[in-house]
C-alpha positions in Angstrom: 0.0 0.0 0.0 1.3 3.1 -1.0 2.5 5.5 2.1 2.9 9.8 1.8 6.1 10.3 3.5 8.4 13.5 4.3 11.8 13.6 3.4 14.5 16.3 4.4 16.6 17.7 0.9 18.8 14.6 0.3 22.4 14.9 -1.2 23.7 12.8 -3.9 26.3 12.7 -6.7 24.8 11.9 -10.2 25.4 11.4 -13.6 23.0 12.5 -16.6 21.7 11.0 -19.9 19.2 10.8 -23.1 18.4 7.1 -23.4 15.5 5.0 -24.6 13.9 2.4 -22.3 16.2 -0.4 -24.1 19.2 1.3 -23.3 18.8 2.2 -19.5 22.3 0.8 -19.3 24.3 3.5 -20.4 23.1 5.6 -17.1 22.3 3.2 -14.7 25.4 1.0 -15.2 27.5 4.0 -14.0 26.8 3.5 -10.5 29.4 1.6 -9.8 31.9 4.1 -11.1 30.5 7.0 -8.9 30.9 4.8 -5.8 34.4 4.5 -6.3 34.5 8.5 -7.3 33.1 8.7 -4.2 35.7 6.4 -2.2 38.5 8.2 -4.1 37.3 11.0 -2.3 36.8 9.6 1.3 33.2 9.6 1.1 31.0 6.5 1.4 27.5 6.2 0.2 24.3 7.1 2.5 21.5 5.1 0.8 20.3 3.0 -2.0 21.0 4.3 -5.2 18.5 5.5 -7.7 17.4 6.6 -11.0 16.0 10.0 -11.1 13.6 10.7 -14.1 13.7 14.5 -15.4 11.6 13.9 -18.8 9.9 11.5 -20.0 8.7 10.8 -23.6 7.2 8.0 -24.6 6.0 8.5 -27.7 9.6 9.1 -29.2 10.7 6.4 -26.6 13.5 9.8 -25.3 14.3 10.0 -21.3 16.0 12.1 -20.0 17.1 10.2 -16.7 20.7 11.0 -13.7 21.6 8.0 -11.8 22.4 8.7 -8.2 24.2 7.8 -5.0 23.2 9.6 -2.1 26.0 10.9 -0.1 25.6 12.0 4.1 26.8 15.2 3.4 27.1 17.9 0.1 30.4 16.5 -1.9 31.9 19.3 -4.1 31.7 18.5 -7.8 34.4 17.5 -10.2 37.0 19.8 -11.1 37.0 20.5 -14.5 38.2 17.5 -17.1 37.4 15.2 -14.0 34.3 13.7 -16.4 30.5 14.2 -15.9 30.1 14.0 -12.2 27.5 16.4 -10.2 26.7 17.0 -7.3 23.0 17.8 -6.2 20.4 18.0 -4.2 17.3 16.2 -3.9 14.1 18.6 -3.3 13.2 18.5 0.2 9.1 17.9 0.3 6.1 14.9 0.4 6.6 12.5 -1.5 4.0 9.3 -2.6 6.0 5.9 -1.8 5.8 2.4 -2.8 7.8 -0.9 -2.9 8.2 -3.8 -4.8 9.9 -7.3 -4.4 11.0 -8.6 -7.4 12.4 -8.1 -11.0 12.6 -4.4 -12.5 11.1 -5.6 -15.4 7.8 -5.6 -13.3 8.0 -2.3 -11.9 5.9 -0.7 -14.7 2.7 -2.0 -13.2 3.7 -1.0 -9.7 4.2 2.7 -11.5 0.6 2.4 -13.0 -0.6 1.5 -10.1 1.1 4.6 -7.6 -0.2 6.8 -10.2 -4.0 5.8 -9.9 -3.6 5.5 -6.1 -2.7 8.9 -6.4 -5.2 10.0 -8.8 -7.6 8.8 -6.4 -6.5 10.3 -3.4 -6.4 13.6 -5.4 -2.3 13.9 -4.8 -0.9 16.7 -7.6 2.0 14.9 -8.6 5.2 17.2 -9.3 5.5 17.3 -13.1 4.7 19.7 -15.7 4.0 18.5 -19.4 5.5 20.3 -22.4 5.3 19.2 -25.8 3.9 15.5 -25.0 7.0 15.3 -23.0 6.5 15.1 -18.8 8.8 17.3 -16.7 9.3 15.9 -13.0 10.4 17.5 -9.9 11.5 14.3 -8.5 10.7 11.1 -9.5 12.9 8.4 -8.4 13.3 4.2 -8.1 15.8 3.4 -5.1 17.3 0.1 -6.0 18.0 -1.5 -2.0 19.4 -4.5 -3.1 23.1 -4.9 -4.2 23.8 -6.9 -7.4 26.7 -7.9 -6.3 25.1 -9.8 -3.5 22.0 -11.1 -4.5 22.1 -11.7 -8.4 18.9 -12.9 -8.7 17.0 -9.9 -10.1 13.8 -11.3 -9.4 14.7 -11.0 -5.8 15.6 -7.3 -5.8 13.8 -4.6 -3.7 13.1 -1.3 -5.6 11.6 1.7 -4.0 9.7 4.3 -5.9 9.3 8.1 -4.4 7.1 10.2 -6.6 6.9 14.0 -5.2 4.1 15.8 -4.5 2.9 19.4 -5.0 
């Protein structure tokens, strides 16, 4: 059952791209490489790490989608030729919460469904639409479970956090 929960502005270090929903790879699989940016650095990670989806356009099959690694406190951002490294902020604020068990590959029906329990709990979800494309504030999937120790994807926990007006 979905929950509304509060959460304080959360920092993170991220990374940025255009993909399609085949080739989710070419952001997400950079996690790994921004832990160890992190470690490099003497900083350790303070959560799951996440996607975070900016745009979304279906129709053209274009996202515009950061992967993330929340960090306890602000890390200063690459020095210049260091790569595409930022450092951010997520929006403090309410946000609309639910969790699955199991493989991503499922998670669009768990989507569907946060977005109608919202729709009926009038929530007014954090996204502007432009040009058939949607703009969010913060939309994220938290992804608890490390690969490295459970392989299994069909046994992986995935938070979403959808923000509210």
């Amino acid at each position: 059952m979905p929950q509304i929960v509060e959460f304080p502005e959360r920092p993170y270090v991220g990374v940025r791209g255009t993909i399609t929903m085949t080739t989710f790879g070419l952001v997400a699989d950079r996690i790994g490489e921004m832990v160890g940016w992190l470690a490099d650095r003497g900083h350790a990670p303070a959560g799951a790490p996440f996607l975070r989806y900016e745009a979304i356009n279906l129709p053209e099959d274009r996202l515009v989608v950061q992967a993330g690694v929340p960090v306890g406190v602000p890390v200063g951002g690459p020095v210049e030729g260091e790569g595409d490294i930022f450092a951010a902020s997520l929006p403090a604020g309410r946000y609309a919460t639910e969790s699955h068990h199991g493989h991503p590959d499922q998670l669009f029906g768990v989507i569907e469904a946060l977005l109608q329990w919202g729709a009926e709990q009038g929530l007014a979800w954090d996204i502007t639409e432009k040009d058939g494309t949607e703009h969010w504030g913060c939309r994220l999937e938290l992804f608890r479970t490390d690969p490295r120790a459970e392989p299994d994807m069909h046994n992986w926990d995935t938070d979403l956090q959808f923000r509210i007006v």
